[in-house]
C-alpha positions as CSV (number, residue, x, y, z in Angstrom):
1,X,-5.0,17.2,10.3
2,X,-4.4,16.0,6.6
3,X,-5.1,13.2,4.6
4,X,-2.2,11.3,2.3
5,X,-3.6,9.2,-0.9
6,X,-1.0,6.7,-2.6
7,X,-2.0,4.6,-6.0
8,X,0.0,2.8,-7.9
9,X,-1.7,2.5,-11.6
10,X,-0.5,-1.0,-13.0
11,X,-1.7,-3.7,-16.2
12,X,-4.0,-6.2,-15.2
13,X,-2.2,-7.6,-11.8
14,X,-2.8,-11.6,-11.0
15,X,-5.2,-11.9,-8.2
16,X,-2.7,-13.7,-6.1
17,X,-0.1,-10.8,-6.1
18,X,-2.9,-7.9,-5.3
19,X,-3.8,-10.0,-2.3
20,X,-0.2,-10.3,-0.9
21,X,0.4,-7.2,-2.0
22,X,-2.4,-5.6,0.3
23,X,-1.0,-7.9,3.2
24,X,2.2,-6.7,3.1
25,X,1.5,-2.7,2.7
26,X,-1.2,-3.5,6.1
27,X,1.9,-4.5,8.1
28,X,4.9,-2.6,6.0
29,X,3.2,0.9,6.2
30,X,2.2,1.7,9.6
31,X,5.1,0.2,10.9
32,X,7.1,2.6,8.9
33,X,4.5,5.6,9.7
34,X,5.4,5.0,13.8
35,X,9.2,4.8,12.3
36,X,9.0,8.2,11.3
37,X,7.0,9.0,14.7
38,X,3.8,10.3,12.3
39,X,0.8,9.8,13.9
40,X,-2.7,9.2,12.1
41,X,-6.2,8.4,12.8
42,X,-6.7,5.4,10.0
43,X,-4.6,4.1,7.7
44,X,-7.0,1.9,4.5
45,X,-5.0,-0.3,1.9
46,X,-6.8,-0.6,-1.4
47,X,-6.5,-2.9,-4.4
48,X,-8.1,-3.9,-7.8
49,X,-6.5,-5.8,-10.7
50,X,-5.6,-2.3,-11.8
51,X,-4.0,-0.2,-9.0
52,X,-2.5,-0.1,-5.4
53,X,-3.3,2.9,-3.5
54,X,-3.1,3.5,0.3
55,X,-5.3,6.0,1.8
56,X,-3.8,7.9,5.6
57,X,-6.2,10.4,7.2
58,X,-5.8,12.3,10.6
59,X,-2.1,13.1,9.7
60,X,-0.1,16.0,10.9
61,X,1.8,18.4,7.6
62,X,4.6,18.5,10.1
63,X,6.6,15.2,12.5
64,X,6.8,16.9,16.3
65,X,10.7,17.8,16.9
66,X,12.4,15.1,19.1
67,X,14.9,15.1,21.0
68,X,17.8,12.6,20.0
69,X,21.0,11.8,22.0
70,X,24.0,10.4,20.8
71,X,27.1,8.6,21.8
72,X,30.4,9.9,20.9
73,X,34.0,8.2,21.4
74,X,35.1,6.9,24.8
75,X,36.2,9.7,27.4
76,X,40.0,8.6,27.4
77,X,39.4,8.9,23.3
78,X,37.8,12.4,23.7
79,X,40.0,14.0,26.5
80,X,43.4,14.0,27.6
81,X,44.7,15.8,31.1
82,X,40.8,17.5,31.1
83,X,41.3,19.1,27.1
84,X,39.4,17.7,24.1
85,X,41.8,15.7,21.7
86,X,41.0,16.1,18.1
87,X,38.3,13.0,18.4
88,X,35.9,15.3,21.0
89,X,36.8,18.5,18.9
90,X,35.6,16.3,15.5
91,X,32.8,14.7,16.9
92,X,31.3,17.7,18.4
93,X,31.9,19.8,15.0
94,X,30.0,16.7,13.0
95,X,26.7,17.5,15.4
96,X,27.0,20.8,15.0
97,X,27.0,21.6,18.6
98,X,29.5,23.4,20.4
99,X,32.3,21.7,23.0
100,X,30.5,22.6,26.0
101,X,27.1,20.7,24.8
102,X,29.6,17.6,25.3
103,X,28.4,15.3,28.0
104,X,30.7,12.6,30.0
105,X,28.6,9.7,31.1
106,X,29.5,6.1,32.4
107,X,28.4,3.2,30.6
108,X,28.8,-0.4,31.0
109,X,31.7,-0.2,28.7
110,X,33.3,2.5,29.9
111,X,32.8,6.2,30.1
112,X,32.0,8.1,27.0
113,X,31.2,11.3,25.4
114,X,27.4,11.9,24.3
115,X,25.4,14.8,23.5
116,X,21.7,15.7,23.3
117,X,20.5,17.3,20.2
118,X,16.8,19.2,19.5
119,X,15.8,17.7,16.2
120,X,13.2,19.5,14.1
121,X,10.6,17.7,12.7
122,X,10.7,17.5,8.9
123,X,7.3,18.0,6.9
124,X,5.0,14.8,6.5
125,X,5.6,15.7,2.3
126,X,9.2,15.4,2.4
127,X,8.7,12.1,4.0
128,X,6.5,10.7,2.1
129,X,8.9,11.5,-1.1
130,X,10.9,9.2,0.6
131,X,8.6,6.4,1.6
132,X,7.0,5.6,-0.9
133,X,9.6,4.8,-3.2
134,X,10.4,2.5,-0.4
135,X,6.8,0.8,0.1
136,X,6.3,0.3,-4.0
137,X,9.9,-1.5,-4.6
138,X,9.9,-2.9,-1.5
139,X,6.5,-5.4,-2.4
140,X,7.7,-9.3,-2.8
141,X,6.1,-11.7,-4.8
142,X,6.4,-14.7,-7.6
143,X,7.2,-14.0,-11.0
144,X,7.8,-10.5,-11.2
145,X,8.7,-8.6,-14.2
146,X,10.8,-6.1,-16.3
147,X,9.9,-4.2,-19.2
148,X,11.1,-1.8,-21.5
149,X,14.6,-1.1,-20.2
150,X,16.4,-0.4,-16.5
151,X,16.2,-2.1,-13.3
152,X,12.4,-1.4,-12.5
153,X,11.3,-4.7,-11.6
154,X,7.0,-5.2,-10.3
155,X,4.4,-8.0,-10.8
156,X,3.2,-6.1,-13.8
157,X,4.3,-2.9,-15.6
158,X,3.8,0.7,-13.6
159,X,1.7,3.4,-15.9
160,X,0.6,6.0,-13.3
161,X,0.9,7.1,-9.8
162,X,-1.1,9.8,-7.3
163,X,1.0,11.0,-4.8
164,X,-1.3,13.8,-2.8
165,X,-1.8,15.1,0.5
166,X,-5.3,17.0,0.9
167,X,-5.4,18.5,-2.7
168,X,-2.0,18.7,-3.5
169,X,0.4,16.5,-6.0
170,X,3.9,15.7,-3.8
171,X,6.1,15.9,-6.8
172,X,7.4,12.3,-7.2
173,X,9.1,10.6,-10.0
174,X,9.6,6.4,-10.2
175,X,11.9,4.7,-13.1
176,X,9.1,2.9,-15.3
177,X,11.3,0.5,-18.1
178,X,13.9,2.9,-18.5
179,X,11.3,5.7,-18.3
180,X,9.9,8.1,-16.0
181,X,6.5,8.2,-14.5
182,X,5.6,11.3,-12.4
183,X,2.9,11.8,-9.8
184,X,-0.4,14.0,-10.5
185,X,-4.1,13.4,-9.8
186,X,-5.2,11.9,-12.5
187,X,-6.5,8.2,-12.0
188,X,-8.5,5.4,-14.7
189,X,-12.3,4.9,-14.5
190,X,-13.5,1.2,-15.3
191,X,-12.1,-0.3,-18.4
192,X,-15.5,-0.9,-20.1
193,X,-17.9,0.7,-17.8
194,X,-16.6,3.6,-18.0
195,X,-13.0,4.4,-19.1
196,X,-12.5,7.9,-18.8
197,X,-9.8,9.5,-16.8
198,X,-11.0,10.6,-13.3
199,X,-9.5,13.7,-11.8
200,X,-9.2,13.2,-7.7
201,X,-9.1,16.6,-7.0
202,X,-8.7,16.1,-2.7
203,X,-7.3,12.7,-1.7
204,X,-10.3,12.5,0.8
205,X,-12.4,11.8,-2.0
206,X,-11.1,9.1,-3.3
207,X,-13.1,6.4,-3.3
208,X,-16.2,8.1,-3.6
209,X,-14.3,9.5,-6.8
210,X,-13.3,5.7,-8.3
211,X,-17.2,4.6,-7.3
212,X,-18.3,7.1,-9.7
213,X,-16.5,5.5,-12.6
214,X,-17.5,2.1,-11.4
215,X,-14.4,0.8,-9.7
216,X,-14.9,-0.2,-5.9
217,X,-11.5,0.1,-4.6
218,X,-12.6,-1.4,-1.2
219,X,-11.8,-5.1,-1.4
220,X,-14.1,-5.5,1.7
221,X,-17.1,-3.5,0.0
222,X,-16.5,-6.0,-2.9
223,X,-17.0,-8.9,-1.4
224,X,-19.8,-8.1,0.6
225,X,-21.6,-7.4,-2.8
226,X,-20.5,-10.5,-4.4
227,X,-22.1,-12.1,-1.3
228,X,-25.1,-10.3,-1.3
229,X,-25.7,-10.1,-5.1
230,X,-25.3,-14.1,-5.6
231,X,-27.0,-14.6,-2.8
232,X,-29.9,-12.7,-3.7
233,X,-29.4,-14.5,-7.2
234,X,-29.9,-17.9,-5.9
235,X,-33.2,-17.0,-4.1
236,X,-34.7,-15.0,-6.9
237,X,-34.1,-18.8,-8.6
238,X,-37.5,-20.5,-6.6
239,X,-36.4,-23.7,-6.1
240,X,-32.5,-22.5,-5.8
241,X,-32.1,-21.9,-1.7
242,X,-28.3,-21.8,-1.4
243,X,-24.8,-20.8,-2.5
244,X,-21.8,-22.2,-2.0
245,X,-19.5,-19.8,-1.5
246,X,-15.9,-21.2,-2.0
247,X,-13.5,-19.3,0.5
248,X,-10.3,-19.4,-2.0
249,X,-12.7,-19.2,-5.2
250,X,-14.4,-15.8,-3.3
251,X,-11.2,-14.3,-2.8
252,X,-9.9,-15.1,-5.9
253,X,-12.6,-13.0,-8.0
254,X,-12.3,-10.3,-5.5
255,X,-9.0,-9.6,-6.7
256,X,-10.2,-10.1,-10.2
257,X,-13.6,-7.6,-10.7
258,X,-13.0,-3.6,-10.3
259,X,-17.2,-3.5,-10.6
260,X,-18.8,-6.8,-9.6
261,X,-21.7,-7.9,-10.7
262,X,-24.1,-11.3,-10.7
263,X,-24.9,-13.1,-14.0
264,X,-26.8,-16.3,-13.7
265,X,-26.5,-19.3,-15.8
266,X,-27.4,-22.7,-16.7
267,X,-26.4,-25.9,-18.6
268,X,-28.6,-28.2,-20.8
269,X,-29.3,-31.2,-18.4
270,X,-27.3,-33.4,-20.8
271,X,-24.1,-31.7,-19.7
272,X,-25.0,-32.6,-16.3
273,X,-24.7,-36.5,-16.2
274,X,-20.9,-36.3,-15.2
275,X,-20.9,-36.7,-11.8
276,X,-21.0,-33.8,-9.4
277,X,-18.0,-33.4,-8.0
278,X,-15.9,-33.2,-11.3
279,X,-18.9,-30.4,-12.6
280,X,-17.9,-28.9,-9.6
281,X,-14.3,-28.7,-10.0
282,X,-14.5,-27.5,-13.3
283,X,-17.1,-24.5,-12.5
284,X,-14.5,-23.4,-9.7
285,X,-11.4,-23.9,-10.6
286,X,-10.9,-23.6,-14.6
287,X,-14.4,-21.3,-15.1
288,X,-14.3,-19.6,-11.2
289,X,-18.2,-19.8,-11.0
290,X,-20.1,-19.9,-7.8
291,X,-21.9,-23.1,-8.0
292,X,-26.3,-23.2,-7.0
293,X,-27.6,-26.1,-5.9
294,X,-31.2,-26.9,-5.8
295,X,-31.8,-29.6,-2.6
């Protein structure tokens, strides 16, 4: 079994887009992975303001052949006084089979000519050149963008993308603003933190890879710090017992941290005579901080 690693380097991406964008590829992808009858153990969507990437593990290298039958023109089309007309002769020379792999069978329209084919499965790389074309320019959202010149149209401009199965690079190239990008392995470390390039060397490793440079690319493993670590905050405070966690502020900053981490602050009590409610609305919605309350 092999493991397949998609990401999508980007600019900064709004926070809105990276968490549609993450819905969509949860339903688009493994509807097309049963499309293409590839099975898989686990298939994990990741995001951060800077990249996309989809990691597949327990994949095969190979789709199992099939067996694939198809319908031909009508018997009176196909045959006349028990010899094959042109049509039969044609169809049967198009599927690559030979005149006595023809079948006559009656359907609810009439009898008509089929024939059964063995179809060898193609290589899980050669599909995946295919695919993910498909699953990048096939994202919707508001307000998306062009740059530079061509038809390439995204939420923000494209500037890398890891195409891999185990430790290879599936050679892939995308039109970026009337350029090209190609696929390697090569993948960006934490703006500040730490801003290096980082190598993923087997696509299994990825996310233990991104940790390293301080970028969590698990938007689940995010927010359970963000939890934790203002929680924790607010205690460490005395007198301060609880958070108030804002569901659409949480998921907001989320989608807008690669590394999170708590900072506490405080106003000079003459800022606080407003009343609490409008404090509160500005600390959400135009600052997005996590408001403490001491009861």
């Amino acid at each position: 079994m092999t493991t397949f690693l998609l990401e999508v380097g980007t600019e900064e991406l709004p926070a809105s887009f990276l968490s549609d964008a993450i819905a969509q590829w949860k339903l688009r992808i493994p509807e097309s992975l049963e499309t293409h009858g590839l099975e898989r153990e686990k298939v994990e969507i990741y995001g951060t303001p800077r990249r996309l990437a989809v990691l597949i593990t327990g994949l095969p290298l190979q789709q199992p052949d099939r067996e694939e039958e198809i319908k031909g023109p009508s018997a009176t089309a196909g045959f006349k006084n028990g010899q094959p007309t042109p049509a039969a002769i044609g169809f049967a020379k198009k599927q690559g089979v030979e005149l006595a792999a023809l079948e006559i069978r009656p359907t609810d329209k009439g009898e008509f000519i089929f024939v059964r084919k063995q179809i060898p499965g193609r290589l899980v790389a050669e599909i995946f050149t295919q695919l993910v074309p498909q699953w990048i320019w096939g994202l919707e959202g508001k307000r998306f963008m062009r740059w530079g010149e061509g038809d390439a149209k995204f939420s923000r401009p494209i500037r890398s993308l890891i195409v891999m199965l185990d430790g290879e690079v599936i050679p892939l190239e995308l039109e970026n603003g009337g350029k090209i990008v190609k696929s390697d392995r090569i993948s960006q470390g934490h703006r500040v933190l730490n801003p290096e390039a980082v190598t993923i060397e087997e696509a299994a490793n990825y996310v233990g890879a991104l940790e390293n440079a301080s970028v969590i690319v698990d938007q689940k493993e995010r927010k359970r710090r963000i939890i934790n670590d203002v929680e924790n905050s607010a205690r460490d405070l005395g007198g301060y017992t609880s958070t108030f966690l804002y569901p659409e502020l949480l998921e907001e900053v989320i989608n807008l941290v690669e590394f999170p981490s708590v900072i506490v602050g405080k106003f000079e009590p003459e800022f606080l005579q407003l009343p609490t409610e409008v404090i509160i609305e500005v600390m959400v919605t135009h600052q997005r901080y996590f408001p403490i309350f001491k009861w």
